[in-house]
C-alpha positions as CSV (number, residue, x, y, z in Angstrom):
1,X,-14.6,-15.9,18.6
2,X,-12.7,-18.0,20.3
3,X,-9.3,-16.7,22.1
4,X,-6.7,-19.3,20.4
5,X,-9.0,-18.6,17.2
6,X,-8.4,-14.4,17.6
7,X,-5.0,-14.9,18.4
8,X,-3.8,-17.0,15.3
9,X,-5.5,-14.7,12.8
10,X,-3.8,-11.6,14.5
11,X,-0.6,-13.1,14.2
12,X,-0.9,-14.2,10.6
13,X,-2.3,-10.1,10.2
14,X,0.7,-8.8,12.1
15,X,3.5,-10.9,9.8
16,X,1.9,-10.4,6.8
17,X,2.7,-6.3,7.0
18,X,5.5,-6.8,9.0
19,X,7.0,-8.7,5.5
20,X,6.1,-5.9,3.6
21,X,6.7,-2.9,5.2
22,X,10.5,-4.4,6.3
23,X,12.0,-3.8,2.8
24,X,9.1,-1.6,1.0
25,X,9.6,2.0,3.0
26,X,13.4,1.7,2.9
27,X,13.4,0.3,-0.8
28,X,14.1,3.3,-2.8
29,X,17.0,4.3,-0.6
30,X,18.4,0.6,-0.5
31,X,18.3,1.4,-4.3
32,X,19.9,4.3,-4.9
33,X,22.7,3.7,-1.9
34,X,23.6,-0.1,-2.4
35,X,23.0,-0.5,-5.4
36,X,23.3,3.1,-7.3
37,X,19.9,2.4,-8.8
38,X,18.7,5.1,-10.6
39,X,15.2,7.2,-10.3
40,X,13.8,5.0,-13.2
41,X,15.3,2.0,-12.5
42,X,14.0,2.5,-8.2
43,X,10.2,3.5,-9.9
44,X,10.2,-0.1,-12.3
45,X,11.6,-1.6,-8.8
46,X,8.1,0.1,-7.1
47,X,6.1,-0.9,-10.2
48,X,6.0,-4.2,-9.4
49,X,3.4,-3.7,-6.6
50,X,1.2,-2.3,-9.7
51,X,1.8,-5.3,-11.9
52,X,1.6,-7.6,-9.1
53,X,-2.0,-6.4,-8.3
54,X,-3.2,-6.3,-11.8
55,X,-1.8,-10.1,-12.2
56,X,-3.4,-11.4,-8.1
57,X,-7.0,-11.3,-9.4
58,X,-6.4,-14.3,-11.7
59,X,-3.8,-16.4,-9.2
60,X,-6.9,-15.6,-6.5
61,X,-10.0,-16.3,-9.1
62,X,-8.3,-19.5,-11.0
63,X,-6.8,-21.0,-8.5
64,X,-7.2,-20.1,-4.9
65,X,-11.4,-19.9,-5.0
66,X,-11.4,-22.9,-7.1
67,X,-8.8,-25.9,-5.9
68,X,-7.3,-25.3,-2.8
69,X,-8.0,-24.2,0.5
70,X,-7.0,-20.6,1.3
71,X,-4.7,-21.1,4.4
72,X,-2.7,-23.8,2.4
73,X,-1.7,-21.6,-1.2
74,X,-1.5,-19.0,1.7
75,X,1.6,-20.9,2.9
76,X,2.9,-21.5,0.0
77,X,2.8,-18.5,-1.4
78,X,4.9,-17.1,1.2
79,X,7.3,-20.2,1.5
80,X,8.3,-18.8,-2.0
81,X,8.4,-15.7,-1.4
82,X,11.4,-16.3,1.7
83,X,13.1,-18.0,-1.0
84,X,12.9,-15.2,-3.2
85,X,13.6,-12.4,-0.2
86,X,16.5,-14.2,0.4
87,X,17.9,-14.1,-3.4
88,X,17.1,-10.5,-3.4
89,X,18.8,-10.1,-0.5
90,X,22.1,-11.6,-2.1
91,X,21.4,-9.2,-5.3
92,X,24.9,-7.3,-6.1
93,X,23.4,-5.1,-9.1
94,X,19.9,-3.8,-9.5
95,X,19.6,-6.0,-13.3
96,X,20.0,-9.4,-10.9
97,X,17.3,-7.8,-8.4
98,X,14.9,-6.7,-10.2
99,X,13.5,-10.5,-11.3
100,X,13.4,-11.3,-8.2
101,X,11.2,-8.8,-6.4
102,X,9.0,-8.5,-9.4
103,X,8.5,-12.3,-8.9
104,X,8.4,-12.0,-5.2
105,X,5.0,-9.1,-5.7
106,X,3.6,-11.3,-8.2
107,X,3.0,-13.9,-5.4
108,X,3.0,-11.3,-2.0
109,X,-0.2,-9.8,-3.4
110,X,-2.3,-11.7,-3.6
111,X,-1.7,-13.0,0.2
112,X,-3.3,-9.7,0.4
113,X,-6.8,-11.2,-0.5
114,X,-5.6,-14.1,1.0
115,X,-5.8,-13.6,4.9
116,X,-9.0,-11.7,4.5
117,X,-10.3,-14.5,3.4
118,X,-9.4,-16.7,6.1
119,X,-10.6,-14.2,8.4
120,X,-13.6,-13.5,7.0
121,X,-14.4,-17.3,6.7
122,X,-14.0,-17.6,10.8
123,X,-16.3,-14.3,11.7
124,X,-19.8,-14.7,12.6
125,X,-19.9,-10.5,13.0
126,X,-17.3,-9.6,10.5
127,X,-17.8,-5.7,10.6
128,X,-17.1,-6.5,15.1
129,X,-14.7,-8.7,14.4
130,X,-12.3,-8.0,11.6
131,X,-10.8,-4.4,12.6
132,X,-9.5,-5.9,15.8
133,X,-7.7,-8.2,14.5
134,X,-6.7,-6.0,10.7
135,X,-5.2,-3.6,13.3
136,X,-2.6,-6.0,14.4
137,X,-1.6,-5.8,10.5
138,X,-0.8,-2.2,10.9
139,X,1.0,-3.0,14.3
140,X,3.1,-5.2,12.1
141,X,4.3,-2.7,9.8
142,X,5.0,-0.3,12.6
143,X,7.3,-2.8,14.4
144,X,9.3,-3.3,11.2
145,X,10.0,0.3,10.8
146,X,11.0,0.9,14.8
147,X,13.0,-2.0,14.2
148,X,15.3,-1.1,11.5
149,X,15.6,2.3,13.1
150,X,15.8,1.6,16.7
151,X,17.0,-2.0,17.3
152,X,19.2,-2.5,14.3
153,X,19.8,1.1,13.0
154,X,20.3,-0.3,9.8
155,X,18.7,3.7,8.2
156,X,21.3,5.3,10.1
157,X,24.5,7.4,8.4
158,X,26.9,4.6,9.4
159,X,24.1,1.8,8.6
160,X,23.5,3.3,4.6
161,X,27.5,3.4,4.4
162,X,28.5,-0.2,5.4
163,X,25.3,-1.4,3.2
164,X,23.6,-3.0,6.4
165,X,20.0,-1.8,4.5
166,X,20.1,-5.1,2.5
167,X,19.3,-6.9,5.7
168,X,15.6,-5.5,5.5
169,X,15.2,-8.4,3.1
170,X,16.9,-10.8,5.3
171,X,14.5,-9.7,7.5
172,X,11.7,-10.2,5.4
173,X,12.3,-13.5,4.2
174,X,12.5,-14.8,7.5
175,X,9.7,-13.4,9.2
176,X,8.2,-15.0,5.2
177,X,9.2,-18.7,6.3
178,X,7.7,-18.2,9.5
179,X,4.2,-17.0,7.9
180,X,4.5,-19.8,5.4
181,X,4.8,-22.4,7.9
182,X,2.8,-21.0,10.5
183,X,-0.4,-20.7,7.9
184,X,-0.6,-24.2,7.9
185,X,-1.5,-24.3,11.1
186,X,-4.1,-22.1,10.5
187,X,-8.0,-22.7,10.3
188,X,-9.3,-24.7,6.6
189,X,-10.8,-22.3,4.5
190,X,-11.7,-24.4,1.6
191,X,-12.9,-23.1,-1.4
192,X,-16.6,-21.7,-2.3
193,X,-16.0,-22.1,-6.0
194,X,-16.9,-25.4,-7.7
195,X,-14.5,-26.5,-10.0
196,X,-17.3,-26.9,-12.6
197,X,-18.3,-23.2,-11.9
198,X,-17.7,-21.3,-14.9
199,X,-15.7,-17.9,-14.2
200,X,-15.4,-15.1,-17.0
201,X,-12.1,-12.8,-17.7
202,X,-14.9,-10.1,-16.6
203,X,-15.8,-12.4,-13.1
204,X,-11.7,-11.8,-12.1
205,X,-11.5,-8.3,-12.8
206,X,-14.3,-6.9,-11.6
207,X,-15.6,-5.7,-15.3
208,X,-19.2,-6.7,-14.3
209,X,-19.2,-3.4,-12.4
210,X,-18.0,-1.3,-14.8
211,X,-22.0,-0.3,-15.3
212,X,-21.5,1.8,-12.5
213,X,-19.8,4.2,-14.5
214,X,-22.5,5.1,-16.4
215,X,-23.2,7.5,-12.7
216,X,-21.5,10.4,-13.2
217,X,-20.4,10.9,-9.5
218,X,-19.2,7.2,-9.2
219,X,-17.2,7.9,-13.0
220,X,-15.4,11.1,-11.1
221,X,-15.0,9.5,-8.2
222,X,-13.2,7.0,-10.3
223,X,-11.0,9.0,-12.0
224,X,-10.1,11.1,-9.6
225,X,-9.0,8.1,-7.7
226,X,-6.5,7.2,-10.9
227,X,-4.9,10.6,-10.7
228,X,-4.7,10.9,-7.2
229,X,-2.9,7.7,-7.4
230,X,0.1,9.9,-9.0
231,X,1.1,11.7,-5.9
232,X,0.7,8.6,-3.6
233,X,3.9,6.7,-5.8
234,X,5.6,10.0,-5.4
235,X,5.6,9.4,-1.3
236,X,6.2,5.7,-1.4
237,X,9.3,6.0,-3.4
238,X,10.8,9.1,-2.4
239,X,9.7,10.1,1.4
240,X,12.4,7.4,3.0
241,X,15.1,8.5,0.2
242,X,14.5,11.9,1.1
243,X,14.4,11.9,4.6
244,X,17.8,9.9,4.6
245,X,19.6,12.0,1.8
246,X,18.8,15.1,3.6
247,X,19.8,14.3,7.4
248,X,17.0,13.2,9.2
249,X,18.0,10.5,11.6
250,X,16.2,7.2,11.9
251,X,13.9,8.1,8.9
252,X,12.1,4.5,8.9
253,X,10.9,4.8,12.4
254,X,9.5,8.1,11.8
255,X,7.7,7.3,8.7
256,X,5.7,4.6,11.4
257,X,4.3,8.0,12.6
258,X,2.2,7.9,8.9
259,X,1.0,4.3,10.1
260,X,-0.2,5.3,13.5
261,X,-1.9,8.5,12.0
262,X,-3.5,6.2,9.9
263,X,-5.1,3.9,12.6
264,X,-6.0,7.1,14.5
265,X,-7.5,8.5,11.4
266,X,-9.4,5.1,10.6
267,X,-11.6,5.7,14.0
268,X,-12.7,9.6,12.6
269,X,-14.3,8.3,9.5
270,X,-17.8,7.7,10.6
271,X,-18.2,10.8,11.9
272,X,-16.9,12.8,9.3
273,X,-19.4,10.6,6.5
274,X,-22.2,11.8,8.8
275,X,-21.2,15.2,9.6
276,X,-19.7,16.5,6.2
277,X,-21.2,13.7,3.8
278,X,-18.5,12.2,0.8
279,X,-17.7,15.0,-1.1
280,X,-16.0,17.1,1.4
281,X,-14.6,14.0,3.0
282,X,-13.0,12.9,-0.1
283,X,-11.8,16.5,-0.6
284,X,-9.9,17.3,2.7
285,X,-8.6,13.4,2.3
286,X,-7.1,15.4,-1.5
287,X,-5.9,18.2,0.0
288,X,-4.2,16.9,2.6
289,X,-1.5,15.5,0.0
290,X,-1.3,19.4,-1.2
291,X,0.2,20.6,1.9
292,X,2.0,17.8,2.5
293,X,4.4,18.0,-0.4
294,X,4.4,21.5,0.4
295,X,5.7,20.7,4.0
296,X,7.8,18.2,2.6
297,X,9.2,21.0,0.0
298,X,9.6,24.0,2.4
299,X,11.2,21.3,5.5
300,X,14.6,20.0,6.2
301,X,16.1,18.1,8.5
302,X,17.4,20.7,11.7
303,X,14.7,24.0,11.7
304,X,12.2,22.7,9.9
305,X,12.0,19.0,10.8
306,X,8.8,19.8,12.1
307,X,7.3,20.6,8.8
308,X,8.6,17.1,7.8
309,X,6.4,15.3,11.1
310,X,3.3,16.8,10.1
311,X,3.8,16.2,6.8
312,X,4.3,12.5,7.6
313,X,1.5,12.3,10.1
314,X,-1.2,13.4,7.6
315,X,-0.4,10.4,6.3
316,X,-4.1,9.2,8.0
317,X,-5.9,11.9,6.3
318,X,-4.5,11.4,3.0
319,X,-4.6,7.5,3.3
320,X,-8.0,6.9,4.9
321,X,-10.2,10.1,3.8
322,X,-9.8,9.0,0.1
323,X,-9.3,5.2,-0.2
324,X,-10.6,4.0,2.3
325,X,-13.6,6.3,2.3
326,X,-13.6,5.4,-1.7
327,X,-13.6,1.6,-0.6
328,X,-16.9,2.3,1.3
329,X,-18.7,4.7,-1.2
330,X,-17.9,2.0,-3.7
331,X,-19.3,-0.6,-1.5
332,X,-22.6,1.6,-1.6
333,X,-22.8,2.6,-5.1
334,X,-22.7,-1.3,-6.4
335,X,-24.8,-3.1,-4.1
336,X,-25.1,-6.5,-3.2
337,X,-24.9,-8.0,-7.0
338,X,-21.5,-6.2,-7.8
339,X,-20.0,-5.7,-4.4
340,X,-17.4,-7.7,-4.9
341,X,-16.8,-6.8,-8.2
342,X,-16.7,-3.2,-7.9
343,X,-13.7,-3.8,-5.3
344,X,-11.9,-5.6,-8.0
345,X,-12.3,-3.0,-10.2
346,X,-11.3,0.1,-8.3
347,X,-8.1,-2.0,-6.7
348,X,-7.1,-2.5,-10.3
349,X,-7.7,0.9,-11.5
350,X,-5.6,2.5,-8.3
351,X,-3.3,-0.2,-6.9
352,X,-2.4,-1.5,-11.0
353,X,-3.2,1.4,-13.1
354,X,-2.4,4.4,-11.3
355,X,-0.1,3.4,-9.1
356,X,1.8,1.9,-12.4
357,X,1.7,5.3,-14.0
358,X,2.8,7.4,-10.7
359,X,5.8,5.4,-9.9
360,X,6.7,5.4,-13.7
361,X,6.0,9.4,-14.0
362,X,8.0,9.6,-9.8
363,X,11.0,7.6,-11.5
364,X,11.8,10.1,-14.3
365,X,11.1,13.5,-11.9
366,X,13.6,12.5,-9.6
367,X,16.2,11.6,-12.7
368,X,15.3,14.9,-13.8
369,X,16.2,17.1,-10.6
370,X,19.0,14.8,-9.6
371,X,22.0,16.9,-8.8
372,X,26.0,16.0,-8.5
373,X,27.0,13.6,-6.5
374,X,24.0,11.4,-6.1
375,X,21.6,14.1,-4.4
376,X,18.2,16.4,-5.3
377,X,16.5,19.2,-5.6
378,X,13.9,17.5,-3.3
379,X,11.5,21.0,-3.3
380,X,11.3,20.9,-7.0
381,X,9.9,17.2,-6.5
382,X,8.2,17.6,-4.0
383,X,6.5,20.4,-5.8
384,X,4.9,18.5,-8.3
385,X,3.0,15.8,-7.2
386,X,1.7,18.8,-4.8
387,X,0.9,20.2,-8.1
388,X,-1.1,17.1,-9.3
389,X,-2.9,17.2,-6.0
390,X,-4.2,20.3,-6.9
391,X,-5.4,19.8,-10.1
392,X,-7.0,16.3,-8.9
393,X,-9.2,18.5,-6.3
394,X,-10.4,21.2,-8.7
395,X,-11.2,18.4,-11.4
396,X,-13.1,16.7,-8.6
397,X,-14.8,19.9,-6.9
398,X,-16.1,21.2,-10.1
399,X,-17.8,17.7,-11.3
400,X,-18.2,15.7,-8.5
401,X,-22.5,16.6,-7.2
402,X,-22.7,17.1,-3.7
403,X,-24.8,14.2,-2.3
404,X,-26.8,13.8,1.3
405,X,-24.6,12.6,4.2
406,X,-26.7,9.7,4.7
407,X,-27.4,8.4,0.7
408,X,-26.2,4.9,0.0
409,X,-23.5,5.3,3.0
């Protein structure tokens, strides 16, 4: 691939995360601090990644693979979404907010799709080529997070007090402009679809692979991956709210330690597929969010901090040794006929449907255990989506068969 080529997808990669992760970590405290949002109200604000997931299948199947090329509704998407950043931004109650960021995921996710497919159209050797340049995604959200830490300290004590955390979405809607303008410049990626092709409700999402249920692995597997989904909300909407409510300093830029665990993390996967085979790679991946929470629970911010780190960096191990590795046992249960669709399925099922659910259920536990004076009894929270974890791995130890290391992965 050519160097101008590698270098214009890698940007595109690095501003599409650093959009999102500038305002998503730090959203739940920017919530409850600026605009006294409370734990419902942050986990409807967080449940419009769900319902903007379950809607991008139908913006991506109706329009984008039929009409117009992908680098084009690519920018435009995003030259939309700086406009609505930037209302979002100028929100003064959490009632004139939410519209806007619930429009704003309806149109960020399915970007998502978006620049994969403009990479993947460019790639002779995609499984060479595309991790180099996805990395410089994850690079992206790193740099946001040391950014509103350590350049702008916008997380700090002073920063929360003089409401500077608004200015993540100033953030985001700028670095939003320059993605919308700069995909433009970027490679045509027309569409494959006819217009004339015929596409089913089914075709968009991904019910042609719901056959593979009828496998009683793959229909644990899938479950499993529902309810697991429960604890995951619980650590996108609470960890940065709890870090900053209980003293730890620049909280953002030490969540990025979950984001480099997870590169890290990325690399260890083939080896553990070979050497330990799904199941137990699916069930350390599990477990890994039990003693989290726990370290989270049993941590503060002076003796224990510690406690908090690791439970931050096995951020990799939960992240990667369940979806990903679920991505890729998915791949292998379906196929070549419903490859695709068996993606579309299991994104809806976690990223829509669980993910709706575990932000919903994250939202009234933290309204719950929320003490005077606008703080929590973070190790009874913490406590239960530790709780779920657990349940999730004996449901899944019990009824998922062991299978060889080597079949269909």
């Amino acid at each position: 691939m050519p160097l101008l080529l590698r270098s214009k997808l890698s940007i595109m990669m690095f501003l599409e995360f650093f959009i999102w992760g500038s305002w998503f970590v730090t959203l739940g405290t920017f919530l409850g601090i600026n605009l006294q949002a409370t734990g419902t109200q942050i986990g409807a604000a967080f449940s419009t990644q769900s319902l903007g997931a379950i809607i991008a299948p139908f913006i991506i199947g109706l329009i984008a693979d039929r009409y117009f090329n992908a680098e084009k509704i690519l920018g435009f998407l995003h030259l939309i979404g700086a406009g609505l950043l930037f209302l979002a931004y100028q929100s003064p109650t959490f009632s004139a907010f939410y519209p806007y960021i619930l429009m704003y995921m309806i149109i960020y996710m399915p970007t998502l799709a978006l620049v994969n497919s403009v990479s993947f159209r460019q790639m002779n050797d995609p499984e060479k080529e595309f991790s180099p340049i996805r990395v410089w995604g994850t690079i992206g959200w790193i740099t946001a997070g040391l950014a509103i830490s350590y350049v702008f300290v916008w997380d700090s004590a002073t920063g929360m007090q003089e409401g500077l955390l608004k200015n993540t979405f100033l953030m985001a809607s700028f670095a939003s402009l320059l993605l919308g303008l700069f995909s433009f410049t970027l490679p045509k990626t027309p569409p494959k679809a006819s217009k004339a092709d015929k596409i089913s409700f089914s075709d968009i999402l991904g019910l042609d692979a719901i056959s593979l249920l009828k496998d009683r692995n793959y229909a644990v597997f899938f479950i499993s991956s529902i309810l697991i989904c429960i604890p995951l909300a619980f650590y996108y909407q609470n960890a940065n709210p709890f870090l900053a409510e209980i003293g730890v300093s620049d909280p953002t830029g030490k969540m990025t330690i979950g984001q480099i665990s997870e590169a890290l993390f990325l690399l260890l996967l083939p080896f553990f597929f070979k050497r330990f085979g799904f199941k137990k790679t699916l069930l350390v991946g599990m477990m890994a969010w039990v003693v989290r929470y726990a370290l989270f629970a049993l941590g503060d911010a002076e003796g224990g901090l510690y406690l908090l780190i690791i439970g931050i960096a096995l951020h990799g191990i939960c992240y990667d040794f369940f979806f990903v590795s679920g991505q890729i046992y998915t791949d292998a249960k379906a196929g070549e006929k419903f490859q695709s669709a068996a993606q579309g399925l299991i994104t809806l099922a976690t990223y829509g449907i669980g993910m709706l659910i575990g932000f919903a259920i994250a939202g009234q536990v933290s309204d719950h255990y929320l003490i005077a004076d606008s703080t929590h009894n973070w190790k009874s929270i913490w406590m239960i989506p530790s709780g779920i974890a657990i349940l999730v791995v004996l449901f899944f130890l019990f009824f998922f068969k062991n299978e060889p290391a080597n079949k269909n992965l």
